[in-house]
Every structure is written in structure tokens, then in C-alpha cells.
Backbone as a printed PyTorch tensor [residue, N CA C, xyz], in Angstrom:
tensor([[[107.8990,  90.3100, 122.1470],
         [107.1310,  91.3930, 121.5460],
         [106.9800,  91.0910, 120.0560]],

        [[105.6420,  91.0240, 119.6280],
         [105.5450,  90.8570, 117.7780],
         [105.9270,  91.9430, 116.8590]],

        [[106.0170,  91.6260, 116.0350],
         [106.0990,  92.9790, 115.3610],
         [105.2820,  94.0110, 114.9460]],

        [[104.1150,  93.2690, 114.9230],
         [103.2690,  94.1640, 115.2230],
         [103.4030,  95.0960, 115.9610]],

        [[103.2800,  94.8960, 117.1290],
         [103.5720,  95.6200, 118.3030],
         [104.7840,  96.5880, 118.5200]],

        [[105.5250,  96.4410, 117.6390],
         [106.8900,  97.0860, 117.1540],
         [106.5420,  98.2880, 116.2990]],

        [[106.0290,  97.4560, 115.5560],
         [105.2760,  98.7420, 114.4230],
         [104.5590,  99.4450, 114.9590]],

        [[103.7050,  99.2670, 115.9660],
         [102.1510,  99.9850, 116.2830],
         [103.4050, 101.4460, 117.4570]],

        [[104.3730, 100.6060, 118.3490],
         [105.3540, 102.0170, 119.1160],
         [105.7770, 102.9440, 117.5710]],

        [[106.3670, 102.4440, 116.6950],
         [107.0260, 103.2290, 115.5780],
         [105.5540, 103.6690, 115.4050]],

        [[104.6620, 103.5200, 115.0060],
         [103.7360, 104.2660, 114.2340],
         [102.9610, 105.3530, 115.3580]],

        [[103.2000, 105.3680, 116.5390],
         [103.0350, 105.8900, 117.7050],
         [104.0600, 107.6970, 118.1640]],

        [[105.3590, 106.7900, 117.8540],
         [106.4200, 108.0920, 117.9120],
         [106.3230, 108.7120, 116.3200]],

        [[106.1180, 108.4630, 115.6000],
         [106.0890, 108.8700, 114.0540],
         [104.9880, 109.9040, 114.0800]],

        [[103.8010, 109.4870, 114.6130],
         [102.5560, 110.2960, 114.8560],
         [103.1350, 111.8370, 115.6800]],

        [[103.7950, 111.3390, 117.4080],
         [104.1060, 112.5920, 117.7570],
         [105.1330, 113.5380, 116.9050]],

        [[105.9260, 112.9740, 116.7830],
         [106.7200, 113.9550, 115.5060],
         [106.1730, 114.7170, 114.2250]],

        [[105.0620, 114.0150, 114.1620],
         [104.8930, 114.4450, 113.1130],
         [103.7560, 115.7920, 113.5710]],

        [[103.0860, 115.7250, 114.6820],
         [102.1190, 116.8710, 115.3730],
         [103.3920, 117.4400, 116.1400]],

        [[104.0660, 117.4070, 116.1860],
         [105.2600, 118.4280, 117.0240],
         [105.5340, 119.3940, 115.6150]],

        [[106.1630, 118.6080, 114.4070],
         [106.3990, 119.6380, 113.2540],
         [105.2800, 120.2730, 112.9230]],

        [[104.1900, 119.8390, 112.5960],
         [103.0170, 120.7300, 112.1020],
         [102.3790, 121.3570, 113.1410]],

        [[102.5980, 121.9350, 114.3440],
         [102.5080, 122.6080, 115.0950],
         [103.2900, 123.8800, 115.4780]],

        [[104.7940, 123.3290, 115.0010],
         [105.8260, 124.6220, 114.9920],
         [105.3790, 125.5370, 113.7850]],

        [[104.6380, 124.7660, 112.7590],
         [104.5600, 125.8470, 111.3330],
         [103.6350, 126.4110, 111.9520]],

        [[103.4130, 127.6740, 111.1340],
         [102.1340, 128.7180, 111.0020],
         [101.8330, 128.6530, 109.8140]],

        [[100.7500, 128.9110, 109.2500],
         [100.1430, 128.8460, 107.6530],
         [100.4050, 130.1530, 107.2580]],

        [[100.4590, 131.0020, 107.9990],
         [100.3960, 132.5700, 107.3790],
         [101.9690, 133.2020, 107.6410]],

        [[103.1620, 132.5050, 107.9340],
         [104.5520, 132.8660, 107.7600],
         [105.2330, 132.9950, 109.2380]],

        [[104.2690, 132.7200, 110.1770],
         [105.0650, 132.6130, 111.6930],
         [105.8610, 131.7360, 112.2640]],

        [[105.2330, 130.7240, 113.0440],
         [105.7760, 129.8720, 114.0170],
         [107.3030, 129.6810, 114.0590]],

        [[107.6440, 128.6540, 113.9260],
         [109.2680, 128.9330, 114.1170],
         [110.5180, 129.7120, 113.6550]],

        [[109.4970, 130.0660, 112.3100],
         [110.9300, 130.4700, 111.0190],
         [110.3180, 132.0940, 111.2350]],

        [[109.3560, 132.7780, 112.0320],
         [109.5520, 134.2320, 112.3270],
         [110.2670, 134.5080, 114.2230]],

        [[110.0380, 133.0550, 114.6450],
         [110.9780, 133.7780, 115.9820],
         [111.8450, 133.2160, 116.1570]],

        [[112.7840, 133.4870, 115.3530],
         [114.1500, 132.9200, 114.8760],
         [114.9350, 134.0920, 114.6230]],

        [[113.8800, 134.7480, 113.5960],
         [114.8190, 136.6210, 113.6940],
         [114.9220, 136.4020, 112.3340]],

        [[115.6610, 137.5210, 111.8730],
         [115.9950, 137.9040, 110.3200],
         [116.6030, 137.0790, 109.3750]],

        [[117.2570, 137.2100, 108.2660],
         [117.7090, 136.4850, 107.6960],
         [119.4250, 136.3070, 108.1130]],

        [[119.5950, 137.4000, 109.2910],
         [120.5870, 137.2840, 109.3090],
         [121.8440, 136.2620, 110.3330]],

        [[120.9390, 135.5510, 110.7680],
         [121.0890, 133.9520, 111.2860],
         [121.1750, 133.2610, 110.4320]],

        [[122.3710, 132.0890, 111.1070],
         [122.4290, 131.3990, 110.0830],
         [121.2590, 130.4390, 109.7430]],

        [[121.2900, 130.3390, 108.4440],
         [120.5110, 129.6760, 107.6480],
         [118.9010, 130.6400, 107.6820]],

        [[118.6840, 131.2300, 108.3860],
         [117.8260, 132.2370, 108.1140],
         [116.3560, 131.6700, 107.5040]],

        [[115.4230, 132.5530, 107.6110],
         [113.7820, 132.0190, 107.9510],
         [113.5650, 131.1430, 106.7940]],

        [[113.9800, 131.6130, 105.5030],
         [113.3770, 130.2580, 104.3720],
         [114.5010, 128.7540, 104.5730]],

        [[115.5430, 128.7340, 105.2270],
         [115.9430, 127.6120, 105.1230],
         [115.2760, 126.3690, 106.4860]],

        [[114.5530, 127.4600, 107.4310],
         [113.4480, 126.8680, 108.1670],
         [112.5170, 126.2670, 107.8180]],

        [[111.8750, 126.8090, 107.1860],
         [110.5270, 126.4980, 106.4550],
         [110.7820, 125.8400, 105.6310]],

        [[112.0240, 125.5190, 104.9150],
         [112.8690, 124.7390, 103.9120],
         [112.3020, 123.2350, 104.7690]],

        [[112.9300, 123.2190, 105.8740],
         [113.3560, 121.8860, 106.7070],
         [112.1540, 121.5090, 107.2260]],

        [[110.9080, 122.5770, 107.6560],
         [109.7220, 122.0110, 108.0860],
         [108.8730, 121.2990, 106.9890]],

        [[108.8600, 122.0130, 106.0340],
         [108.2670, 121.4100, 105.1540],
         [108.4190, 120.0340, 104.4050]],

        [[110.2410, 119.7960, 104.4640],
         [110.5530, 118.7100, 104.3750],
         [110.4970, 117.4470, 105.1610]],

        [[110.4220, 118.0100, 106.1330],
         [110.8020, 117.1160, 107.3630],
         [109.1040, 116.4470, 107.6430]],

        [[107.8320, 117.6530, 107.3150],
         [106.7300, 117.0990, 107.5670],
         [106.1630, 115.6500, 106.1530]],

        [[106.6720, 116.0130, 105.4400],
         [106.2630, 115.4420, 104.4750],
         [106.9480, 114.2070, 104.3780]],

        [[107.9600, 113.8050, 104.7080],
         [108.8740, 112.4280, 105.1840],
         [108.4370, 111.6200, 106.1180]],

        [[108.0400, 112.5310, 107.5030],
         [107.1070, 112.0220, 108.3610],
         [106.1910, 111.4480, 108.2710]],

        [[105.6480, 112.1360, 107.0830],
         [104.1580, 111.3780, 106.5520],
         [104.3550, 110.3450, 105.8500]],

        [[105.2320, 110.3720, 105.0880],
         [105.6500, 109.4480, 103.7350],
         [106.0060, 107.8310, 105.0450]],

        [[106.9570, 108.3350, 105.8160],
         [107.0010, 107.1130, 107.0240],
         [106.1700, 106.5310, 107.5750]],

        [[105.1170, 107.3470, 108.3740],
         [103.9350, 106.7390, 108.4300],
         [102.6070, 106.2200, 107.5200]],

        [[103.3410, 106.7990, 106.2320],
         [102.1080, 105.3500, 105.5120],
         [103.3310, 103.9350, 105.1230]],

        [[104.4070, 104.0300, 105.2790],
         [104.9410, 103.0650, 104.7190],
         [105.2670, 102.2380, 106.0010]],

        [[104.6520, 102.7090, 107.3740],
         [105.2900, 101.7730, 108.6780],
         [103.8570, 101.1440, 108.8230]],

        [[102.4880, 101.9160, 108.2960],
         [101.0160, 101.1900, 108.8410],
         [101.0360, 100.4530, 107.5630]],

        [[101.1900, 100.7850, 106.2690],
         [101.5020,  99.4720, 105.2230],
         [102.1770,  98.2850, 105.5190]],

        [[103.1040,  98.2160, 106.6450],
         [103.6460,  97.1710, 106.2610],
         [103.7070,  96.3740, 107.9630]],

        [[102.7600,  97.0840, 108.7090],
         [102.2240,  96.4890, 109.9470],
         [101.0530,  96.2250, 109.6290]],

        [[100.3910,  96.3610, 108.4420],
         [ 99.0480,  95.8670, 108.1730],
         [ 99.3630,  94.6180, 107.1680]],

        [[100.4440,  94.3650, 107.0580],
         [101.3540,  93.0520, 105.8950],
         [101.7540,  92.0210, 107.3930]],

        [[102.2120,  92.6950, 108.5600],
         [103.0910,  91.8660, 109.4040],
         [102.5540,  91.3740, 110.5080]],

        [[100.6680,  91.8940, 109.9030],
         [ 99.1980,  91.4760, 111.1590],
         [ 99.7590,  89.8560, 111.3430]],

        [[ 99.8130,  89.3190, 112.4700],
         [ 99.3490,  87.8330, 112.5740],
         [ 97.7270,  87.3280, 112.7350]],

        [[ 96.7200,  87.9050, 112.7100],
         [ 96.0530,  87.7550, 112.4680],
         [ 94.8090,  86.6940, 113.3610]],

        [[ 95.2700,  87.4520, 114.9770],
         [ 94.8460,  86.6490, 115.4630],
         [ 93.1330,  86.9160, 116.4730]],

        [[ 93.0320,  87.6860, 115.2590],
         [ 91.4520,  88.1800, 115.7240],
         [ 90.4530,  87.4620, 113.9840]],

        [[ 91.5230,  86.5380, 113.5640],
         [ 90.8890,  86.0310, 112.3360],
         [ 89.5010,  85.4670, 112.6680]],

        [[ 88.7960,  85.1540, 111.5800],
         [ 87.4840,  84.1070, 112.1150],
         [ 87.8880,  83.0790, 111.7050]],

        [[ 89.4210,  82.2300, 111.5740],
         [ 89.4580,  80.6620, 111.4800],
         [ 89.1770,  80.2920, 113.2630]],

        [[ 89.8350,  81.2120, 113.9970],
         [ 89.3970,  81.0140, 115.6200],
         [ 88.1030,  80.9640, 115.6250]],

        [[ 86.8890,  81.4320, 114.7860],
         [ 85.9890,  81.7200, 115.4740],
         [ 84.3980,  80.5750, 116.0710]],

        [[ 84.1140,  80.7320, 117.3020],
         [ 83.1390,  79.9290, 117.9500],
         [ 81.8650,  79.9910, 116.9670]],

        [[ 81.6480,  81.0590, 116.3740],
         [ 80.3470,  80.7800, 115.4520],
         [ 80.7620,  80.1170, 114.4710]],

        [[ 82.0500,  80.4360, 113.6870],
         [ 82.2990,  79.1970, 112.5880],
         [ 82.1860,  77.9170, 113.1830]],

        [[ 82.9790,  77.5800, 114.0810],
         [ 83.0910,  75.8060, 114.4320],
         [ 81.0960,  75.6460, 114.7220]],

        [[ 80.6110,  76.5930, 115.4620],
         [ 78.9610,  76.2570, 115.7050],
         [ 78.4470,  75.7580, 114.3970]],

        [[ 78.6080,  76.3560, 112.9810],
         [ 77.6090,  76.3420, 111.8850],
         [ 78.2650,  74.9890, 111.2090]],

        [[ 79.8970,  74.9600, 111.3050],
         [ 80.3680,  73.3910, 110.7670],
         [ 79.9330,  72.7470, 111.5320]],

        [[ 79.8650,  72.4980, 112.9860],
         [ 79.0790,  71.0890, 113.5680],
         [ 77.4760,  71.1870, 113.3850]],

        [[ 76.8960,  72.2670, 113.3740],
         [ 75.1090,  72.2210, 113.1920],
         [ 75.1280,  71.9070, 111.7490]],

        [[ 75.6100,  71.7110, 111.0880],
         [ 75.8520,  71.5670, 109.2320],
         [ 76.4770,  69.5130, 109.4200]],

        [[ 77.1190,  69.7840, 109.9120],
         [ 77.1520,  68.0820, 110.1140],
         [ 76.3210,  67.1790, 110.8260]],

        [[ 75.3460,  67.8540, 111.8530],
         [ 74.6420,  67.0740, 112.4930],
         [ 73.1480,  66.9920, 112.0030]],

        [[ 73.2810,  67.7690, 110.8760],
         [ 71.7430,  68.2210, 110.1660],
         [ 71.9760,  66.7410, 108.7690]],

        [[ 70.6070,  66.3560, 108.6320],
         [ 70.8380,  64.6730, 107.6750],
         [ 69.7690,  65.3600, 106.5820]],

        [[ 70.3040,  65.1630, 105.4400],
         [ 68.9330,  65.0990, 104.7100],
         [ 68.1300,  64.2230, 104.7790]],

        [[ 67.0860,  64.4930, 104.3250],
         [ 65.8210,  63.4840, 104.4500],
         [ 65.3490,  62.2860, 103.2720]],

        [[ 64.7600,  61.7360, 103.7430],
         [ 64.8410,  60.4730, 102.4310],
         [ 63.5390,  61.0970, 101.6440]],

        [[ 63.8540,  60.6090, 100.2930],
         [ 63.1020,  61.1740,  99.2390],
         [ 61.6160,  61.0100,  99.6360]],

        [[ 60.9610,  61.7170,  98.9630],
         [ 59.7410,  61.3270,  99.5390],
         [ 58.7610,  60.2450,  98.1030]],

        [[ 58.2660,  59.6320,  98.4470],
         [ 57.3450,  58.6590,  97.5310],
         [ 56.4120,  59.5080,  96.9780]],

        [[ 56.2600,  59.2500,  95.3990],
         [ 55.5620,  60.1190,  94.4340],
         [ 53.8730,  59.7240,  94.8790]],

        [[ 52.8830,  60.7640,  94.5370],
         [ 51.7000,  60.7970,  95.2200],
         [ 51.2800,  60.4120,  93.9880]],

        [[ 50.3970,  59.4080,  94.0500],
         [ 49.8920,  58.4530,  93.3020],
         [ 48.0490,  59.3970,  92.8490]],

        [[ 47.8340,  59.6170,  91.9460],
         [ 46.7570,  60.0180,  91.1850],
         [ 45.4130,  58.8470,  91.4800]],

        [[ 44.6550,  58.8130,  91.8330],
         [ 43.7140,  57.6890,  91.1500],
         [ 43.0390,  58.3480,  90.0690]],

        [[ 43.1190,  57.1560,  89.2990],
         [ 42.2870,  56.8360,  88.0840],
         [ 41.1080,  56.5460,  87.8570]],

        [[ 40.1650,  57.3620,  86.6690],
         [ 39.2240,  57.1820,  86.7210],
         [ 38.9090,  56.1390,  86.0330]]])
């Protein structure tokens, strides 16, 4: 397995985690940290929203630093040094001759 391919599963589970947390939030003060109950649980609704907020933003911070550095650990094998139209234009470029000069067109004189 390349690493690529290593990176692309990590950048795969990083993604679901990261739509699992921003799915538990609500924008307007619900999702997890209101059905949880009062403050009188421990750690209570702002130390929720404490951890979502943190936790989403790490997530993110991970996934640009796992596609940064699977876009460093490409092997690169969709390059165009493989490619059939390059080798076509180097051999039609070698099999093409220039032509011999041509002889200057002579004026007659009056």
C-alpha cells in the first residue's frame, strides 16, 4: 500500500469525523450541549460546546495538514513523463529533417 493511499484512508476518516462533529452542533445553541440538560451535569452545556468547537477546528487543522502532505507524498504516476503524446511529438520531431537551403533567385540584368 503507498502512502498515498494511506493518506487518502486518513483523509477519508478525518472527513467523517469531522461531519459527525459539525452535525452534533446547532448554530442557534442546541444539538448536543442542550440535550445534555442543565448546567448541572458534569461539565455542563458550555464545557460542550467548549469541546465541539475545539475538537471541530483540529479536525480541520488535520485535514489540511494530512492533504498537504499527501499532495508532497504524490508519486506521480499519472505524470506526462509516461505520456504517449510526449514520446509521439519527440519521435515526429526527430523524424522531421530540415530542408537544404534554398539557392538565391538570380535577377536578370538589363
Amino acid at each position: 500500500m503507498s502512502t498515498f493511499s494511506i493518506f487518502l484512508v486518513l483523509i477519508t476518516i478525518v472527513c467523517f469525523l469531522l461531519i459527525i462533529v459539525i452535525m452534533v452542533q446547532n448554530p442557534k445553541g442546541g444539538g448536543l450541549s442542550s440535550s445534555l440538560g442543565g448546567s448541572t451535569q458534569m461539565g455542563g452545556v458550555q464545557k460542550t460546546t467548549d469541546f465541539l468547537d475545539k475538537s471541530t477546528w483540529t479536525l480541520a487543522t488535520i485535514l489540511i495538514v494530512l492533504i498537504l502532505l499527501s499532495s508532497l507524498s504524490f508519486s506521480g504516476s499519472l505524470s506526462d513523463s509516461n505520456s504517449k503524446i510526449i514520446n509521439e511529438k519527440e519521435a515526429a520531431a526527430a523524424k522531421t529533417t530540415t530542408p537544404a537551403p534554398a539557392k538565391p533567385v538570380e535577377t536578370p540584368k538589363k
